[in-house]
DOTIKE-67471 format. One record per residue: residue number from 0; residue in one letter; chain; x, y negated, z negated of N, C-alpha, C, O in turn. Coordinates in Angstrom, 1 decimal, always signed. Each point is the difference from the previous one (the first is absolute). Layout:
REM residues N
<rec NUM, A, A, <X, Y, Z>, <X, Y, Z>, <X, Y, Z>, <X, Y, Z>>
...
REM end
This chain:
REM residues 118
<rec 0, X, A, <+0.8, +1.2, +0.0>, <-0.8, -1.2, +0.0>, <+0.9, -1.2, +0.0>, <+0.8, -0.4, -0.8>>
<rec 1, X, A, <-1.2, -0.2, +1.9>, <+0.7, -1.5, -0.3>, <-0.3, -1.1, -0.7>, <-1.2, -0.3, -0.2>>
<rec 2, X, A, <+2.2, -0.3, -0.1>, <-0.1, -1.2, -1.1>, <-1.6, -0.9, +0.5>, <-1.0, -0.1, -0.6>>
<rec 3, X, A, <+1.4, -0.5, +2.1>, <-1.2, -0.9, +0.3>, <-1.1, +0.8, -0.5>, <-0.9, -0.7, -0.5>>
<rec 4, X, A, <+0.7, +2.5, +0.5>, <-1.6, -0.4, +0.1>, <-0.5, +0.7, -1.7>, <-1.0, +0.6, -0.5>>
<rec 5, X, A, <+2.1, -0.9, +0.2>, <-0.2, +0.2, -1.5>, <+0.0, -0.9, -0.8>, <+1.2, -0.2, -0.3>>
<rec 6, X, A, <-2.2, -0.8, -0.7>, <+0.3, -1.2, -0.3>, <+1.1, -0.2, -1.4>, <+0.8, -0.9, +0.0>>
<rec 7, X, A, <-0.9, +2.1, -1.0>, <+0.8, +0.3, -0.9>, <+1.3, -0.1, +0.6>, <+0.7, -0.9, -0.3>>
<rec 8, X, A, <-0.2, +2.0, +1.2>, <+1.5, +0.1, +0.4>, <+0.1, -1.2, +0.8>, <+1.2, +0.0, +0.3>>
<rec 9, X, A, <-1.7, -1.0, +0.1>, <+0.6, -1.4, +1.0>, <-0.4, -0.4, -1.1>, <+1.1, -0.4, +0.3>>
<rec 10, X, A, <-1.7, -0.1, -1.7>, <+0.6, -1.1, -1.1>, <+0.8, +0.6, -0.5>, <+1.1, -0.7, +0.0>>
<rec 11, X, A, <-0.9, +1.8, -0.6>, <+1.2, +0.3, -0.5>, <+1.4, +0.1, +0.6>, <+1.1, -0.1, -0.7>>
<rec 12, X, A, <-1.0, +0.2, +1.7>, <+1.4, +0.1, +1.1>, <+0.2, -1.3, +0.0>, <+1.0, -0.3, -0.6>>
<rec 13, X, A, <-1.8, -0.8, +1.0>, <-0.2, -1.7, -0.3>, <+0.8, -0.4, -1.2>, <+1.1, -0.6, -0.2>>
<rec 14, X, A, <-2.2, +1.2, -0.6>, <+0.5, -0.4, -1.9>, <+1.6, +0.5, +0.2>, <+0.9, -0.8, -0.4>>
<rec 15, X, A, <-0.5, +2.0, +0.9>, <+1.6, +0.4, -0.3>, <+0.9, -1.3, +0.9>, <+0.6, -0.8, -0.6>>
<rec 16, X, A, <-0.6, +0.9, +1.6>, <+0.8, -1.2, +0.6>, <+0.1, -1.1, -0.9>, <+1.1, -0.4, -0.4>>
<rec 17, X, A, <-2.4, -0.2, +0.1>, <-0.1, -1.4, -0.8>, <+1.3, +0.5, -1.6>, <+0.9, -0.7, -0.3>>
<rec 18, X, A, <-1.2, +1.6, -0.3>, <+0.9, +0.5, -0.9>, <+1.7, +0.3, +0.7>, <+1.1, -0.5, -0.5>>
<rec 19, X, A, <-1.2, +0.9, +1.2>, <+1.2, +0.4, +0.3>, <+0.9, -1.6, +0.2>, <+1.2, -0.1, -0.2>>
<rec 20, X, A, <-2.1, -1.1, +0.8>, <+0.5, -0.9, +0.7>, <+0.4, -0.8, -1.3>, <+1.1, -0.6, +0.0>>
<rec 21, X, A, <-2.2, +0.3, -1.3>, <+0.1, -0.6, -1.6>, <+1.3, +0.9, -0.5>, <+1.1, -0.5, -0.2>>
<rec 22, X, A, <-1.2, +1.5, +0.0>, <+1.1, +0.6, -0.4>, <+1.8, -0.2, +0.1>, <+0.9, -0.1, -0.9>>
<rec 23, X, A, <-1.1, -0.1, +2.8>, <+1.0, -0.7, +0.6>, <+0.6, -1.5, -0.6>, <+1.2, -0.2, -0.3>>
<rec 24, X, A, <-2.1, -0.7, +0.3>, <-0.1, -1.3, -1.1>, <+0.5, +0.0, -1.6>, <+0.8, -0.7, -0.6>>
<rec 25, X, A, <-1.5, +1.8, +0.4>, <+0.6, +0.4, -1.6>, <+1.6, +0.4, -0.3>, <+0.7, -0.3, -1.0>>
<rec 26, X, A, <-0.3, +0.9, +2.1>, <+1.3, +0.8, +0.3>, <+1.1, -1.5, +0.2>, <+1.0, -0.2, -0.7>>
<rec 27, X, A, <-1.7, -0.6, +1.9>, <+1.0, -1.1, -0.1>, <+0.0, -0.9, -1.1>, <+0.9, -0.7, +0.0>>
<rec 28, X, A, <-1.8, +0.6, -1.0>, <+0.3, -0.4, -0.8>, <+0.7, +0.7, -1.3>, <+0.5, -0.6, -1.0>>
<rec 29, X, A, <-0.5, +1.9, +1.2>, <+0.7, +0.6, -0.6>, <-0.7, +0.9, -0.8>, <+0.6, +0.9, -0.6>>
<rec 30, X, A, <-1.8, -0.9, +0.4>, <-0.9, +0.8, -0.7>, <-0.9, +1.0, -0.1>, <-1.2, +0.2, +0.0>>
<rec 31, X, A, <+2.8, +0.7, -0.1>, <+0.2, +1.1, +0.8>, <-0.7, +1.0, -0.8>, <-0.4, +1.0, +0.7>>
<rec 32, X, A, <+0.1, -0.9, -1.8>, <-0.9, +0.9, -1.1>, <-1.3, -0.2, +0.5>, <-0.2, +1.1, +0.5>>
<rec 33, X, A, <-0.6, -1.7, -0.4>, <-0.9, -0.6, +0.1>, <-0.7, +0.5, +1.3>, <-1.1, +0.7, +0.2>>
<rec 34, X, A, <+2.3, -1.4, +0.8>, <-0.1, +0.6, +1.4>, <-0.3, +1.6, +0.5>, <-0.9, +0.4, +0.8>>
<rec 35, X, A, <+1.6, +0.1, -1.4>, <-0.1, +1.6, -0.1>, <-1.0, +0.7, -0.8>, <-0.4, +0.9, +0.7>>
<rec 36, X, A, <-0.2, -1.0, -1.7>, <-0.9, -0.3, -0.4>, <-0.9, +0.5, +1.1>, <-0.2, +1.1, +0.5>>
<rec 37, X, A, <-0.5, -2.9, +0.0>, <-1.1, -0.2, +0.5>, <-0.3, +0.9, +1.5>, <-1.0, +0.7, +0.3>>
<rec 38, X, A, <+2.2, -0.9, +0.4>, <+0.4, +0.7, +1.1>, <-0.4, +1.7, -0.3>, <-1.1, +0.5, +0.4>>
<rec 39, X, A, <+1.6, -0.1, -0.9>, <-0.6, +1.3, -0.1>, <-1.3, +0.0, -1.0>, <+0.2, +1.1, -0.4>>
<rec 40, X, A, <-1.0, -1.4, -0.1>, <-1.4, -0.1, -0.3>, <-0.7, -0.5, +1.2>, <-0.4, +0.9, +0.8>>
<rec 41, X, A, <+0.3, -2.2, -0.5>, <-0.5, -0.5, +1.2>, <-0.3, +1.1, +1.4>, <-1.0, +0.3, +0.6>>
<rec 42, X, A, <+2.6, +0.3, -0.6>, <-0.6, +0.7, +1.3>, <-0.3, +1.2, -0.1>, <-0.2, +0.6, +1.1>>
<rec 43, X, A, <+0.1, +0.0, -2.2>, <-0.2, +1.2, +0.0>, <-1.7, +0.4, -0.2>, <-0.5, +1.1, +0.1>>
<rec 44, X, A, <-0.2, -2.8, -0.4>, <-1.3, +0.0, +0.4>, <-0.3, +0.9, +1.4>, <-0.3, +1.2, -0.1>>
<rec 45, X, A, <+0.5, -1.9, +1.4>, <+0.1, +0.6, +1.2>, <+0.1, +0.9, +0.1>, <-0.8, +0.7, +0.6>>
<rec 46, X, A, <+2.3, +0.0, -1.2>, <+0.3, +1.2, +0.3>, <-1.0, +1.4, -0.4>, <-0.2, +1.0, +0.7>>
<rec 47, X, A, <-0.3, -1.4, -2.0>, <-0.6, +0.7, -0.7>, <-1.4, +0.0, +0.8>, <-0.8, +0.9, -0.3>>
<rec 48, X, A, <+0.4, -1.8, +1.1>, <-1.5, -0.1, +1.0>, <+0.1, +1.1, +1.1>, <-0.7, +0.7, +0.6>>
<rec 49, X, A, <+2.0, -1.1, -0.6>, <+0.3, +0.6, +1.9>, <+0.0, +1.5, -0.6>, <-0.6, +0.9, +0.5>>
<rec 50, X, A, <+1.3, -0.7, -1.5>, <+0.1, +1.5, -0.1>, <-1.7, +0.5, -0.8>, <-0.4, +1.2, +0.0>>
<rec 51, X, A, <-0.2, -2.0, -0.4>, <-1.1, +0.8, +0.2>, <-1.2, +0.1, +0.6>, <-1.1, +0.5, -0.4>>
<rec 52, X, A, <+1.5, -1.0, +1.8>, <-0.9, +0.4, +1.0>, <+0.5, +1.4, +1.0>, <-0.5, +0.5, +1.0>>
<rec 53, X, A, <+1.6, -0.3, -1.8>, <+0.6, +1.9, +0.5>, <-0.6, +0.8, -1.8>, <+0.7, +0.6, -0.8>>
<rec 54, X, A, <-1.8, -0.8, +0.7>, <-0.1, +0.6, -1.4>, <-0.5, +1.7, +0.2>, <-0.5, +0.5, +1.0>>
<rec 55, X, A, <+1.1, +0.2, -2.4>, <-0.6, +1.3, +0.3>, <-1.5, +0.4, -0.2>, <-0.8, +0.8, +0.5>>
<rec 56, X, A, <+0.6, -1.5, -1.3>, <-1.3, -0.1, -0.4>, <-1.1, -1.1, -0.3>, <+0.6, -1.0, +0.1>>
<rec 57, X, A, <-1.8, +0.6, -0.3>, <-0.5, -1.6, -0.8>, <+0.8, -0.3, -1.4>, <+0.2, -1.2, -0.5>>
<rec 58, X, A, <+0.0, +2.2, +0.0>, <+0.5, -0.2, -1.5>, <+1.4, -0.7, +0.4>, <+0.5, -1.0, -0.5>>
<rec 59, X, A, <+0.2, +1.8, +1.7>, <+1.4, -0.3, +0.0>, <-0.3, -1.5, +0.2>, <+0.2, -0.7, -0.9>>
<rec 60, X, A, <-0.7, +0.1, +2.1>, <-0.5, -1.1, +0.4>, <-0.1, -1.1, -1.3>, <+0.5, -1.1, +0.2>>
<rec 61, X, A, <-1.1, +1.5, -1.2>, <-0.6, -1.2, -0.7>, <+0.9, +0.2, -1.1>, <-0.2, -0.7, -1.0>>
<rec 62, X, A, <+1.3, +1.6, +0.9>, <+1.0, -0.3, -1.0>, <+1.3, -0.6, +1.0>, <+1.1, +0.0, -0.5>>
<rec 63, X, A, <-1.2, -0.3, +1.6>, <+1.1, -0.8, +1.2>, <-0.5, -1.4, -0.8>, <+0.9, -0.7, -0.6>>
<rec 64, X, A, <-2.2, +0.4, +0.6>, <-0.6, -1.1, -0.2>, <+0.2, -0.6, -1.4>, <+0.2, -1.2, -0.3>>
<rec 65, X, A, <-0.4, +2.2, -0.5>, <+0.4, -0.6, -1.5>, <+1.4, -0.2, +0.1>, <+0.3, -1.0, -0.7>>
<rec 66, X, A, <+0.5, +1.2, +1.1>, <+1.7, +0.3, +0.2>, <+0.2, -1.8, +0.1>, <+0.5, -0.9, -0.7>>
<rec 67, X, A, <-1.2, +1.2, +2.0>, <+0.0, -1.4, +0.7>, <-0.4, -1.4, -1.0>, <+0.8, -0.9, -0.1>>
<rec 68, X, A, <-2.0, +1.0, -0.4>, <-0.8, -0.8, -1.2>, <+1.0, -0.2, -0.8>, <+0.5, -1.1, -0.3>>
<rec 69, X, A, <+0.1, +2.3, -0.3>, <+1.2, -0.4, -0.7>, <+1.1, -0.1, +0.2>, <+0.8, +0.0, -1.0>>
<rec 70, X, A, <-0.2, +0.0, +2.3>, <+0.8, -1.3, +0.2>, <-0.1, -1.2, +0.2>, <+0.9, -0.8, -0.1>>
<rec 71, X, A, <-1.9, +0.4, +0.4>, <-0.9, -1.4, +0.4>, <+0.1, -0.8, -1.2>, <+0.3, -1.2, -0.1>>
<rec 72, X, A, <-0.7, +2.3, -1.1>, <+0.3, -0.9, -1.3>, <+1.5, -0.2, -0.1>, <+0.4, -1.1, +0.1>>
<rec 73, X, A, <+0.3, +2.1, -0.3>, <+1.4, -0.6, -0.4>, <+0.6, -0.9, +1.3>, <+1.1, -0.5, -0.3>>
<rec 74, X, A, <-1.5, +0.2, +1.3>, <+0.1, -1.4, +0.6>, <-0.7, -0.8, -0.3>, <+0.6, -1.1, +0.0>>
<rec 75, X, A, <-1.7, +1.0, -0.3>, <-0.1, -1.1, -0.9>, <+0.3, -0.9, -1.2>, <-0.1, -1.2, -0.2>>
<rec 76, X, A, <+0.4, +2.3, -0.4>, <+1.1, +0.3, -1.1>, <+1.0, -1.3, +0.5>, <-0.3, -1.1, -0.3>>
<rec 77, X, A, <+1.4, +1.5, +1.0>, <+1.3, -0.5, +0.3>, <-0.6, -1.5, +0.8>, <+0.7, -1.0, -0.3>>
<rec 78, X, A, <-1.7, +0.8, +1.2>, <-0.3, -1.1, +0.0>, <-0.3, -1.2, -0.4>, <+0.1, -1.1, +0.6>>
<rec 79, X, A, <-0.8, +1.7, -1.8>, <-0.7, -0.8, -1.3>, <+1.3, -0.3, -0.4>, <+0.1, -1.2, +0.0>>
<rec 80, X, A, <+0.9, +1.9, -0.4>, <+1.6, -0.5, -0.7>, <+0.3, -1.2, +1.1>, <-0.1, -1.1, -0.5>>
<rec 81, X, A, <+0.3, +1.1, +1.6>, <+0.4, -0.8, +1.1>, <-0.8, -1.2, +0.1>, <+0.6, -0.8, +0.7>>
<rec 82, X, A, <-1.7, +0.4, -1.1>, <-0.8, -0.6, +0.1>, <+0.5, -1.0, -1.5>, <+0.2, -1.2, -0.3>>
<rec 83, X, A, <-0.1, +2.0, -0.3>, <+0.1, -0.8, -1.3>, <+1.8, -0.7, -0.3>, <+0.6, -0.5, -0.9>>
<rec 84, X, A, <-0.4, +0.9, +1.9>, <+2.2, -0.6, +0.0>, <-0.3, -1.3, +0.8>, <-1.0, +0.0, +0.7>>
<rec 85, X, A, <+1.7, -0.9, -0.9>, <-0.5, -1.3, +1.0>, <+1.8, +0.3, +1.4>, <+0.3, -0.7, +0.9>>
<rec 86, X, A, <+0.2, +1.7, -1.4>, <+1.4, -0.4, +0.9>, <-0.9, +1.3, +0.9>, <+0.8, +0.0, +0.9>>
<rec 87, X, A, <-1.5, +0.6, -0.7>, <-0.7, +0.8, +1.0>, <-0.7, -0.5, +0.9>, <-0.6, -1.0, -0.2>>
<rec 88, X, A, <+0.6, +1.5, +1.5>, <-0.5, -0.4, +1.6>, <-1.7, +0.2, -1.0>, <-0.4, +0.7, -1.0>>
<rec 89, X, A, <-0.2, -1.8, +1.7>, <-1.6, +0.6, +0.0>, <-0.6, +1.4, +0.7>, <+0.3, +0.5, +1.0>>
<rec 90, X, A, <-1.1, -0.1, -1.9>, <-0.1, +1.4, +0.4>, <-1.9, +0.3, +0.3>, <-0.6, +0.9, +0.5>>
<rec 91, X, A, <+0.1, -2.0, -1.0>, <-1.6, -0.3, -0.1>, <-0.7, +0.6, +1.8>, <-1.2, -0.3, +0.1>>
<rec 92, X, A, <+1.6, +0.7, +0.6>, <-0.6, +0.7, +1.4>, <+0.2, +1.3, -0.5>, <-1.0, +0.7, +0.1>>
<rec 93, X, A, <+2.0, +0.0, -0.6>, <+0.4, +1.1, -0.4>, <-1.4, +0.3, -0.7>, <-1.0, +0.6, +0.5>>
<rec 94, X, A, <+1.0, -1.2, -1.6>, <-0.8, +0.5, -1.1>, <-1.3, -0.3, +0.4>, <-0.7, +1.0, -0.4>>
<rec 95, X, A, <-0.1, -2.0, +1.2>, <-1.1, -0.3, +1.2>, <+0.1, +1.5, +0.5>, <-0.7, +0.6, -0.8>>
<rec 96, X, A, <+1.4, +0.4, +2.0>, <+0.0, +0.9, +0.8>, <+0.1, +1.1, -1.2>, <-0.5, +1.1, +0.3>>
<rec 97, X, A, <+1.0, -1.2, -1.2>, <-0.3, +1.5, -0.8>, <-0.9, +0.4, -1.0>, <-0.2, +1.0, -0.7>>
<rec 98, X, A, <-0.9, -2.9, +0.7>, <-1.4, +0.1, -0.5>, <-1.4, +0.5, +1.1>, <-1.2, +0.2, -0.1>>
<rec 99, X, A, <+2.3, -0.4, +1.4>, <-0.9, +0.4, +0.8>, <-0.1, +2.2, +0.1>, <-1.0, +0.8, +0.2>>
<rec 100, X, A, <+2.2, -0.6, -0.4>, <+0.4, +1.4, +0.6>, <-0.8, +0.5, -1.5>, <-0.7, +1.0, +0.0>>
<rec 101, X, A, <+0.9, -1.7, -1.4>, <-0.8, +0.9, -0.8>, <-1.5, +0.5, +0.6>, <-0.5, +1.1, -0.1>>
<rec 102, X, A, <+0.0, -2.1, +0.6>, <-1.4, -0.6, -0.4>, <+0.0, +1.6, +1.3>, <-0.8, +0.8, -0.3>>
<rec 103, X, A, <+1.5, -0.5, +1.4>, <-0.3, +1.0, +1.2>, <+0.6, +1.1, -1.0>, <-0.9, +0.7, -0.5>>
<rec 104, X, A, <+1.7, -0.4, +0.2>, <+0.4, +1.5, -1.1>, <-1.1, +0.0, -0.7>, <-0.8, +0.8, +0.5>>
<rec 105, X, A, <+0.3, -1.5, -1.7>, <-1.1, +0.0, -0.6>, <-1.1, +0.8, +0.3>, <-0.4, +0.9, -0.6>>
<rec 106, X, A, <-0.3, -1.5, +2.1>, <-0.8, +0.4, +0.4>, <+0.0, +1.0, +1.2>, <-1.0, +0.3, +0.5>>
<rec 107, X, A, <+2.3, +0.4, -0.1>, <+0.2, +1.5, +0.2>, <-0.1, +0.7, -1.0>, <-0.9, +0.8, +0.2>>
<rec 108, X, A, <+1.6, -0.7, -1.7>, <-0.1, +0.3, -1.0>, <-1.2, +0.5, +0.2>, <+0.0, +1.0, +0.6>>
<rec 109, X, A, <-1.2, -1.6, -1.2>, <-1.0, +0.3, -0.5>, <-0.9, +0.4, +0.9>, <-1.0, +0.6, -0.3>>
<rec 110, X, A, <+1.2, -0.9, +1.8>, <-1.0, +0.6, +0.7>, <+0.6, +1.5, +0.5>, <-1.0, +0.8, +0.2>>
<rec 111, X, A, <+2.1, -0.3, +0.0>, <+1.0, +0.8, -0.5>, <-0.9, +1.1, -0.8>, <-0.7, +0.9, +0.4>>
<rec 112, X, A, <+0.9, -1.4, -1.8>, <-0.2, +1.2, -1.0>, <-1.4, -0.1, +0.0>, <-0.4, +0.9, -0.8>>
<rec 113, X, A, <-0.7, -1.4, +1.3>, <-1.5, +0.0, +0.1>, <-0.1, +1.1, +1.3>, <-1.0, +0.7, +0.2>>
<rec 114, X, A, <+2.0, -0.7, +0.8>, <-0.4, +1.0, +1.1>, <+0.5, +1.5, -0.4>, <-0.4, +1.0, +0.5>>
<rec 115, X, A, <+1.5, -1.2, -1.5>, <+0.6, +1.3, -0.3>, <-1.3, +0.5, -0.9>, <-0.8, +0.8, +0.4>>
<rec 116, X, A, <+0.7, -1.2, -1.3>, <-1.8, +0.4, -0.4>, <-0.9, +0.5, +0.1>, <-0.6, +0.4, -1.0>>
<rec 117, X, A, <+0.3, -0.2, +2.6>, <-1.2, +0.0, +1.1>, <+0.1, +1.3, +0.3>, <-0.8, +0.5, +0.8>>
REM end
Protein backbone atom coordinates (compact mmCIF):
# COMPACT_ATOMS: atom_id res chain seq x y z
CA UNK A 1 0.00 0.00 0.00
CA UNK A 2 1.20 3.28 -0.82
CA UNK A 3 1.78 6.20 1.32
CA UNK A 4 -0.61 8.56 -1.02
CA UNK A 5 -3.47 6.40 -0.57
CA UNK A 6 -3.06 5.76 2.87
CA UNK A 7 -3.79 8.91 5.02
CA UNK A 8 -2.03 7.64 8.30
CA UNK A 9 1.26 6.46 6.37
CA UNK A 10 1.47 10.10 4.19
CA UNK A 11 1.14 12.08 7.83
CA UNK A 12 3.34 10.05 9.45
CA UNK A 13 6.23 9.79 6.70
CA UNK A 14 5.44 13.90 6.57
CA UNK A 15 5.62 14.11 10.52
CA UNK A 16 9.15 12.02 10.11
CA UNK A 17 10.89 14.41 7.57
CA UNK A 18 9.57 17.50 9.57
CA UNK A 19 11.47 15.59 12.71
CA UNK A 20 14.31 14.55 11.00
CA UNK A 21 14.82 18.18 9.54
CA UNK A 22 14.17 19.87 13.66
CA UNK A 23 16.48 17.44 14.80
CA UNK A 24 19.15 18.52 12.15
CA UNK A 25 18.73 22.22 13.95
CA UNK A 26 19.11 20.68 17.31
CA UNK A 27 22.39 18.94 16.16
CA UNK A 28 23.77 22.31 14.94
CA UNK A 29 23.21 23.69 17.76
CA UNK A 30 24.63 21.12 19.53
CA UNK A 31 21.76 19.39 21.23
CA UNK A 32 22.73 16.40 20.55
CA UNK A 33 20.84 14.37 23.64
CA UNK A 34 17.84 15.77 22.89
CA UNK A 35 18.22 15.42 19.19
CA UNK A 36 18.52 11.69 19.40
CA UNK A 37 16.04 11.42 21.57
CA UNK A 38 13.31 12.86 19.48
CA UNK A 39 14.64 11.55 16.17
CA UNK A 40 14.10 8.06 17.07
CA UNK A 41 10.64 8.48 18.93
CA UNK A 42 9.34 10.77 16.17
CA UNK A 43 9.97 8.42 13.53
CA UNK A 44 9.37 5.42 14.71
CA UNK A 45 5.66 6.74 14.76
CA UNK A 46 5.66 5.87 10.92
CA UNK A 47 7.64 3.07 11.07
CA UNK A 48 5.47 1.36 13.48
CA UNK A 49 2.24 2.38 10.91
CA UNK A 50 3.88 1.08 7.92
CA UNK A 51 4.71 -2.09 9.63
CA UNK A 52 1.26 -2.56 10.63
CA UNK A 53 -0.44 -2.59 7.58
CA UNK A 54 1.82 -6.06 6.90
CA UNK A 55 -0.02 -7.26 10.25
CA UNK A 56 -0.49 -11.01 11.07
CA UNK A 57 -3.47 -10.63 12.53
CA UNK A 58 -6.32 -7.54 13.81
CA UNK A 59 -4.76 -7.98 17.25
CA UNK A 60 -1.26 -7.75 15.58
CA UNK A 61 -2.57 -4.64 13.83
CA UNK A 62 -3.86 -2.71 16.83
CA UNK A 63 -0.91 -3.49 19.01
CA UNK A 64 1.40 -1.83 15.74
CA UNK A 65 -0.99 1.00 16.66
CA UNK A 66 -0.57 1.19 20.43
CA UNK A 67 3.26 0.87 19.70
CA UNK A 68 2.84 3.78 17.65
CA UNK A 69 0.39 5.93 20.33
CA UNK A 70 3.19 5.26 22.36
CA UNK A 71 5.71 6.69 20.70
CA UNK A 72 3.71 9.66 19.81
CA UNK A 73 3.66 10.32 23.53
CA UNK A 74 7.34 10.08 24.16
CA UNK A 75 7.56 12.73 21.32
CA UNK A 76 5.73 14.74 22.76
CA UNK A 77 7.39 14.21 25.73
CA UNK A 78 10.80 15.58 24.17
CA UNK A 79 8.90 18.43 22.53
CA UNK A 80 7.22 19.75 25.39
CA UNK A 81 11.06 19.90 26.89
CA UNK A 82 11.97 21.90 23.55
CA UNK A 83 9.31 24.13 23.76
CA UNK A 84 10.03 25.13 27.17
CA UNK A 85 14.20 26.00 26.47
CA UNK A 86 14.08 29.50 24.89
CA UNK A 87 17.77 28.57 23.08
CA UNK A 88 15.52 25.89 21.00
CA UNK A 89 14.27 26.27 17.24
CA UNK A 90 10.41 26.60 17.53
CA UNK A 91 8.85 23.42 17.28
CA UNK A 92 4.92 24.49 17.63
CA UNK A 93 4.03 22.81 13.74
CA UNK A 94 5.62 19.70 15.10
CA UNK A 95 3.37 19.53 18.01
CA UNK A 96 0.20 21.11 15.58
CA UNK A 97 1.01 17.65 13.14
CA UNK A 98 1.34 15.19 16.03
CA UNK A 99 -2.14 16.55 17.46
CA UNK A 100 -3.31 15.92 14.30
CA UNK A 101 -1.83 12.08 13.81
CA UNK A 102 -3.18 11.40 17.50
CA UNK A 103 -6.59 12.51 16.81
CA UNK A 104 -6.21 9.63 13.21
CA UNK A 105 -4.40 6.73 15.59
CA UNK A 106 -7.05 7.45 18.14
CA UNK A 107 -9.70 6.78 15.86
CA UNK A 108 -8.17 3.61 14.06
CA UNK A 109 -7.66 2.49 17.60
CA UNK A 110 -11.13 2.27 18.51
CA UNK A 111 -12.84 1.60 15.44
CA UNK A 112 -10.09 -1.23 15.22
CA UNK A 113 -10.95 -3.00 18.45
CA UNK A 114 -14.95 -2.40 17.79
CA UNK A 115 -14.50 -4.52 14.39
CA UNK A 116 -12.30 -7.06 16.14
CA UNK A 117 -15.54 -7.62 18.29
CA UNK A 118 -17.91 -8.34 15.46
Amino acid sequence: MEKKDNPILKLTFDFSILVVLYCELLEEKRKFVIANQLLKSGTSIGANCREAQNEESKADFIQKIKIALKELEETEYWLEICMHIDSYPNCDNLINKLTEIRKVLTKILSTSKINIKK
